[in-house]
C-alpha positions as CSV (number, residue, x, y, z in Angstrom):
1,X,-11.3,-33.5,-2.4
2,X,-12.8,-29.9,-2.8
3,X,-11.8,-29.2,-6.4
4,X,-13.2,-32.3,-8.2
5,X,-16.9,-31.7,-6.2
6,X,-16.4,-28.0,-7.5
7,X,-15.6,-28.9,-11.6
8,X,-18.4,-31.0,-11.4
9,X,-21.4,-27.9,-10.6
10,X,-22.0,-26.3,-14.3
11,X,-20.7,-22.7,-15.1
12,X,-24.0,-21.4,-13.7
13,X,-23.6,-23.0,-9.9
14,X,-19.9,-22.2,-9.6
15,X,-20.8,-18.3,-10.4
16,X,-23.9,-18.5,-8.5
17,X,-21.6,-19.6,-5.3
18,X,-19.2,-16.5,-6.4
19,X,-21.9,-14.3,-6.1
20,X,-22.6,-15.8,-2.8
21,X,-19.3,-15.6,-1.5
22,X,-18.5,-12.2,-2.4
23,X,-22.4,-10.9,-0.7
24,X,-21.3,-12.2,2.6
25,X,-18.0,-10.6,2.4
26,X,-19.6,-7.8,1.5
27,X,-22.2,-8.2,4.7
28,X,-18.7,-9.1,7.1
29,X,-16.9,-5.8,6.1
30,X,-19.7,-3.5,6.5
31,X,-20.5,-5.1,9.9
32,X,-17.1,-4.4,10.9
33,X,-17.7,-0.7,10.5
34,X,-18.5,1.2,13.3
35,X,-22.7,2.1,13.9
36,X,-22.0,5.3,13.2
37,X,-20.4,6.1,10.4
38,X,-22.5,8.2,7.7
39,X,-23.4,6.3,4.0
40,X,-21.1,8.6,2.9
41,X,-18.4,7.1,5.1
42,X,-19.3,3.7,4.0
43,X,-18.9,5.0,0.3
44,X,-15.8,6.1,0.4
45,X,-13.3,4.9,-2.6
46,X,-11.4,2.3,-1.5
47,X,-14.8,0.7,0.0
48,X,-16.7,1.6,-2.7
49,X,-14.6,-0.1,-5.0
50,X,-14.4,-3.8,-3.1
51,X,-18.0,-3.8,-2.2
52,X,-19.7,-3.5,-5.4
């Protein structure tokens, strides 16, 4: 059902939704992290590394 609507969006749109996808990941992890926490904190490696 899912697949056949996604092979039909050119290279561009499936990347596009990627992108997407991966921002509000991004947004939903950093929201988890407590208020207070310094950028350093929100930097560190293994963070760093999944929310590039």
């Amino acid at each position: 059902m899912v697949r056949p609507r996604l092979i039909a969006l050119s290279g561009a749109e499936r990347f596009h939704m990627g992108v997407q996808m991966f921002d509000a990941a991004r947004r939903m992890v950093l929201a988890s992290l407590p208020a207070n926490l310094s950028e350093n904190r929100t930097q560190a490696p293994p963070l760093r590394a999944s929310l590039r």
